[in-house]
VOPAGU-2260 file (C-alpha; in pm, 1 decimal, decimal comma):
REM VOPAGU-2260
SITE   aa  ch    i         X         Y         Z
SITE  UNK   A    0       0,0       0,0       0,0
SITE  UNK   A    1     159,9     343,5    -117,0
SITE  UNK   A    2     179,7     553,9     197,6
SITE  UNK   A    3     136,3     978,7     184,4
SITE  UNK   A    4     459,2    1004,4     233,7
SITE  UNK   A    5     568,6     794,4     -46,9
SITE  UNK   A    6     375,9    1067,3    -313,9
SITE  UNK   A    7     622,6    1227,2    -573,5
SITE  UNK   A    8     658,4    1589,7    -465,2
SITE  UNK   A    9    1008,4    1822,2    -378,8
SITE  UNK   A   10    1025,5    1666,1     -14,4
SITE  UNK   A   11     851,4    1358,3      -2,4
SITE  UNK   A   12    1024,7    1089,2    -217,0
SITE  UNK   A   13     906,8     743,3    -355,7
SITE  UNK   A   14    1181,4     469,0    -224,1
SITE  UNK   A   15    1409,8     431,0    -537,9
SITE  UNK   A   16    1751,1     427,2    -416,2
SITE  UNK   A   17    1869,3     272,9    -131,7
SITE  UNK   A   18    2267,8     397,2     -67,6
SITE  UNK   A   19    2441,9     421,9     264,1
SITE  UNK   A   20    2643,6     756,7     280,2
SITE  UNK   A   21    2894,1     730,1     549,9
SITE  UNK   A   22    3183,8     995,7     556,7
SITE  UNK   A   23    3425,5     947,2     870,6
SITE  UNK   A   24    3706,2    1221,8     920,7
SITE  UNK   A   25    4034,1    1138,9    1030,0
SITE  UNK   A   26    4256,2    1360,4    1276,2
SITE  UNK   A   27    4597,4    1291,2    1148,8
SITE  UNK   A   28    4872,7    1416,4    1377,7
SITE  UNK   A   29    5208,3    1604,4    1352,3
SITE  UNK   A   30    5551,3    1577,4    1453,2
SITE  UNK   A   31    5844,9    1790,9    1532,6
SITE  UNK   A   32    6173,1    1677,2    1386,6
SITE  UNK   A   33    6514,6    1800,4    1545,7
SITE  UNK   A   34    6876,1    1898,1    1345,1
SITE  UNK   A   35    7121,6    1893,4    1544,1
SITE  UNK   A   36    7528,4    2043,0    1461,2
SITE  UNK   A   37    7836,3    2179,6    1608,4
SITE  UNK   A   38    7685,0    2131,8    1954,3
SITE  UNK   A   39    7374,7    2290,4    1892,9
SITE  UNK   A   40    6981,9    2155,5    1858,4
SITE  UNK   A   41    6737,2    2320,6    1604,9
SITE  UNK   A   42    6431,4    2252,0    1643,6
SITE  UNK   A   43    6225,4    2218,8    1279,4
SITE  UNK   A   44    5893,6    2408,2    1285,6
SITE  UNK   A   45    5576,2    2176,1    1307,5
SITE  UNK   A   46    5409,7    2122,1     997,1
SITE  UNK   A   47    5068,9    2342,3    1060,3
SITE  UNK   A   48    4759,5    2134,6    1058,4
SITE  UNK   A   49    4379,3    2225,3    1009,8
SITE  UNK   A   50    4163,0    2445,7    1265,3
SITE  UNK   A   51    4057,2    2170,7    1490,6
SITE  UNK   A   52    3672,8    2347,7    1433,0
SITE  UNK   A   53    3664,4    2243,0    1095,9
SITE  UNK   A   54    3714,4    1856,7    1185,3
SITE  UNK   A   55    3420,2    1685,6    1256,8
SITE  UNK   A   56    3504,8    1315,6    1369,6
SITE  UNK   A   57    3193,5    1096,7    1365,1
SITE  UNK   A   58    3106,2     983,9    1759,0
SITE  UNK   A   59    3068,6     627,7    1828,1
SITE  UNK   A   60    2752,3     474,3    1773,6
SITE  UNK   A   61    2503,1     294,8    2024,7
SITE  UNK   A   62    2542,5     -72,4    1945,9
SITE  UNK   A   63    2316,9    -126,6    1678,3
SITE  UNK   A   64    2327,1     155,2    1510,0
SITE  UNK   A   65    2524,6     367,3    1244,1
SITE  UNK   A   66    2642,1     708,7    1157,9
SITE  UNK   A   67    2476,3     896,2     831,8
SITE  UNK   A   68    2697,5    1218,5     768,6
SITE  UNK   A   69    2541,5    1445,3     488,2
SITE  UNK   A   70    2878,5    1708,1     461,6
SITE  UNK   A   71    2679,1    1931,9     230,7
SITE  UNK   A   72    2405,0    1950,9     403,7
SITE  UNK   A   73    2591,2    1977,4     755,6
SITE  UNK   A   74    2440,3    1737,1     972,6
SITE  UNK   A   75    2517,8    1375,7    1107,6
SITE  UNK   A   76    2284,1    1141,3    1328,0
SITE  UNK   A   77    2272,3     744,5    1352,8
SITE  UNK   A   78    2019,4     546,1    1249,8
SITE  UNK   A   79    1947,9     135,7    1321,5
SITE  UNK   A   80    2183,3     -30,8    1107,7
SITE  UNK   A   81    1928,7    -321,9     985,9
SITE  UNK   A   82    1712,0      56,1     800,9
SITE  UNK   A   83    1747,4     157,3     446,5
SITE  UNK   A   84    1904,0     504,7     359,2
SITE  UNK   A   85    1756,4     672,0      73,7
SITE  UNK   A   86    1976,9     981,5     -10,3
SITE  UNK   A   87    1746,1    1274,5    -115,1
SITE  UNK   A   88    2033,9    1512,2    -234,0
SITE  UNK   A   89    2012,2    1729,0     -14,2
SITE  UNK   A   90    1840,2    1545,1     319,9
SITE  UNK   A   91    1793,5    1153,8     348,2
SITE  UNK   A   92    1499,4     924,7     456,3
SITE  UNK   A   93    1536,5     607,0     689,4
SITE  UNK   A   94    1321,1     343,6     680,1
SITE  UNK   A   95    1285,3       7,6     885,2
SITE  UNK   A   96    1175,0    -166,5     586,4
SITE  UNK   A   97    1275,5    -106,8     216,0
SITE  UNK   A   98     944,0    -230,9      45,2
SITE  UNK   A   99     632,2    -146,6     302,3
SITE  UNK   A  100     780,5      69,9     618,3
SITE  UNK   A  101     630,8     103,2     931,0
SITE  UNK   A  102     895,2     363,6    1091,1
SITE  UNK   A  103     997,9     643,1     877,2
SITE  UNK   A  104    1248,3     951,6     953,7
SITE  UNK   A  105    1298,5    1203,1     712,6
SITE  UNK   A  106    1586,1    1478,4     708,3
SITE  UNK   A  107    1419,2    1738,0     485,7
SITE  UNK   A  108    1606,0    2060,2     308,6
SITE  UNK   A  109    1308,6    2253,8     167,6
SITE  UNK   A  110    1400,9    2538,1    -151,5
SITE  UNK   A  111    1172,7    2769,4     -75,6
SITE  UNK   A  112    1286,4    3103,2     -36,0
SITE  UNK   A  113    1368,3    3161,9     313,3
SITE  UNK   A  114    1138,4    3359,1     504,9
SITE  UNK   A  115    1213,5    3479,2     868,8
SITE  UNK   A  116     863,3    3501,1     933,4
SITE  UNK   A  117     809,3    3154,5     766,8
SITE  UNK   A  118     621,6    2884,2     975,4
SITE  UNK   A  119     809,0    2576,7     902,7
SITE  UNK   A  120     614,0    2352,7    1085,2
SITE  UNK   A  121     292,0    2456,2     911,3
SITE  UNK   A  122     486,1    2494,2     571,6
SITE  UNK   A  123     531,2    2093,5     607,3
SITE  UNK   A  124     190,2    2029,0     737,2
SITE  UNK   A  125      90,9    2226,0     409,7
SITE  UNK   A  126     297,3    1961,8     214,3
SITE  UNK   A  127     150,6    1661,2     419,1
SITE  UNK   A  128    -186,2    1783,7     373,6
SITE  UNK   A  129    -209,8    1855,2       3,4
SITE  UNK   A  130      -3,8    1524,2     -36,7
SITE  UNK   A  131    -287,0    1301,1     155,6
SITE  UNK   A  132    -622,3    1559,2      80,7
SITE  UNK   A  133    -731,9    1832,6     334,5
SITE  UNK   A  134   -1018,9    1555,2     434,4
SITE  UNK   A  135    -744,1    1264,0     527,6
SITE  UNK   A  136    -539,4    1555,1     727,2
SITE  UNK   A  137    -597,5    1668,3    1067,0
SITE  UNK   A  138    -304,3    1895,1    1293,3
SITE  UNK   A  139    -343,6    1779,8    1663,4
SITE  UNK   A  140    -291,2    1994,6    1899,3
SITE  UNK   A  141     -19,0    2318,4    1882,1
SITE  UNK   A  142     358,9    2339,1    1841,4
SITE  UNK   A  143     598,5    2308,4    2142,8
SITE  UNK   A  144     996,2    2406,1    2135,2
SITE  UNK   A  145    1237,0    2159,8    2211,9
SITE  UNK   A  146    1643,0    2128,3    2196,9
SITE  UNK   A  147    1815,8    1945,5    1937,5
SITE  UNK   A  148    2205,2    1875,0    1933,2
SITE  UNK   A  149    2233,4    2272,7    2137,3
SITE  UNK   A  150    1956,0    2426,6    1846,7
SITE  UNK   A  151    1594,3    2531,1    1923,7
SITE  UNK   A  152    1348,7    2316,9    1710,9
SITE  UNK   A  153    1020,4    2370,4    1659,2
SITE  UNK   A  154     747,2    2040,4    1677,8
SITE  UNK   A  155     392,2    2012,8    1559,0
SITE  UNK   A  156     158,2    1693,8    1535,0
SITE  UNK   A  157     -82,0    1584,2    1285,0
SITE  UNK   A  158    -261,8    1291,9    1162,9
SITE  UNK   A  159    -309,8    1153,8     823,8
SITE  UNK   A  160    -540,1     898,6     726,7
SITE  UNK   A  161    -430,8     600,4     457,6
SITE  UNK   A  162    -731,7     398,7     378,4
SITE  UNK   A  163    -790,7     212,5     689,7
SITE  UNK   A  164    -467,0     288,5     869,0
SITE  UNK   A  165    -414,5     650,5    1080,1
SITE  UNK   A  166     -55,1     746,8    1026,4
SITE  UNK   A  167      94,3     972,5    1317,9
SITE  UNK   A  168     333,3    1189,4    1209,9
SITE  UNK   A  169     565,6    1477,5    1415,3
SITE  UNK   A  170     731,1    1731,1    1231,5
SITE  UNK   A  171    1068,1    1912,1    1407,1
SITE  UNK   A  172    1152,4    2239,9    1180,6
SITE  UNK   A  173    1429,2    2520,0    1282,0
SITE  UNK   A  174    1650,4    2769,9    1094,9
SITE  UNK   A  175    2062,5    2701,4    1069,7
SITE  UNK   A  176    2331,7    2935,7     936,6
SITE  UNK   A  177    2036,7    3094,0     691,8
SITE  UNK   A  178    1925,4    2756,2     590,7
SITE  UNK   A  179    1562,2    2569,2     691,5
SITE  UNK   A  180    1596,2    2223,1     803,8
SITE  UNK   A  181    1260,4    1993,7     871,0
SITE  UNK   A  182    1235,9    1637,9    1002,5
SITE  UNK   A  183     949,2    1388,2     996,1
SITE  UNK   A  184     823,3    1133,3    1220,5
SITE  UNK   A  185     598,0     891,7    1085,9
SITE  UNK   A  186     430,3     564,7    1232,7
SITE  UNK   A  187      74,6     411,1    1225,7
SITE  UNK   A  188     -86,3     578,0    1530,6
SITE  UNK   A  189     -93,7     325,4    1741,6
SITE  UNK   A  190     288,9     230,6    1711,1
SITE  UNK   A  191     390,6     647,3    1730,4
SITE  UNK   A  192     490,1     576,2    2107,8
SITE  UNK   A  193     648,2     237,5    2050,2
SITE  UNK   A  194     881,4     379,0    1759,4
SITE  UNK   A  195    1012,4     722,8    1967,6
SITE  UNK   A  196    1079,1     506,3    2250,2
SITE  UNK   A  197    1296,1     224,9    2074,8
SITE  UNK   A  198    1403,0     430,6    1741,0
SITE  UNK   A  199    1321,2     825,6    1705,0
SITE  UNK   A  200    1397,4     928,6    2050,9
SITE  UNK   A  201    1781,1     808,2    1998,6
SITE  UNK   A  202    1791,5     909,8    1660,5
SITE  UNK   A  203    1705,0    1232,6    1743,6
SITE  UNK   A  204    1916,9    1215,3    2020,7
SITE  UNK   A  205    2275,7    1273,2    1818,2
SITE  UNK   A  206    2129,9    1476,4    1530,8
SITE  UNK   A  207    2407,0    1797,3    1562,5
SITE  UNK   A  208    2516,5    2010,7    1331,3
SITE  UNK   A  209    2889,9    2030,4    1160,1
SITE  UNK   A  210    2919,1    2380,0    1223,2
């Protein structure tokens, strides 16, 4: 069954592609050489290295997960290793099952010309409701703020209904270095608390920022 999500629109993909994008960063280290001669030492200077600030190493993972790294985009987070990745270029959607998923997080970049007096959260909701039909889309409650990896997010709730099945979906949305980022939390309703609890919650958990 093709879920809302799955429609063909700028931020909401159909699962084509699965490809695991992992980019780990080395710190490679220095050392001093000495010349010595006619009882004297020299010392050599030390070849310069990088601003430690732009080297982002990945952190380890929780056993049983991975590290996705989208450099361009400028955020890392792990995900369950056993998901599919499905690059979006920019953002990336992980799913705990390639051909019907039940548990889906999306890292969303939206185009549209940055506003500061845009409502992200409702900008999505827009999406998610003209993707499903205004009658199979219903906002629950209001927004709340919440810290992500040190940043201020913004969260809203909704509901969207696929035939039989009411999906529960959360949508996180702030503003970085000029640049709107949005992510989705989806889940049949009735497995919305079963999936933050064992998946989302420490996904979310080590989304930062590179810079």
């Amino acid at each position: 069954m093709q879920q809302p999500w799955q429609q063909r629109h700028p931020w909401t993909l159909a699962l084509i592609g699965i490809t695991v994008a992992l980019v780990l960063v080395a710190l490679i280290g220095s050392g001093l050489s000495a010349v010595g001669g006619h009882g004297t030492t020299a010392t050599a200077a030390p070849t310069p290295t990088p601003p430690l600030a732009s080297l982002t190493p990945t952190p380890m993972p929780t056993p049983g997960y991975m590290y996705y790294t989208e450099t361009v985009s400028g955020f890392q987070m792990q995900y369950p290793q056993s998901w599919q990745v499905i690059t979006k270029n920019p953002g990336v959607e992980f799913d705990d099952n390639a051909q019907d998923p039940t548990y889906v997080l999306q890292v969303l970049l939206p185009n549209a010309t940055l506003n500061l007096q845009t409502d992200w959260v409702q900008y999505e909701f827009g999406n998610l409701r003209q993707t499903a039909g205004t009658s199979n889309f219903q906002q629950t409650g209001g927004t709340t703020q919440l810290m992500i990896g040190g940043v201020a997010w913004t969260s809203g709730q909704a509901q969207l209904q696929q035939g039989t099945t009411t999906i529960a979906v959360r949508v996180l949305a702030t503003v970085h270095h000029d640049r709107a980022y949005i992510i989705n939390l989806l889940a049949a309703n009735i497995s919305m608390t079963t999936a933050q609890q064992q998946h989302f919650d420490a996904m979310l958990a080590t989304f930062m920022f590179l810079s």
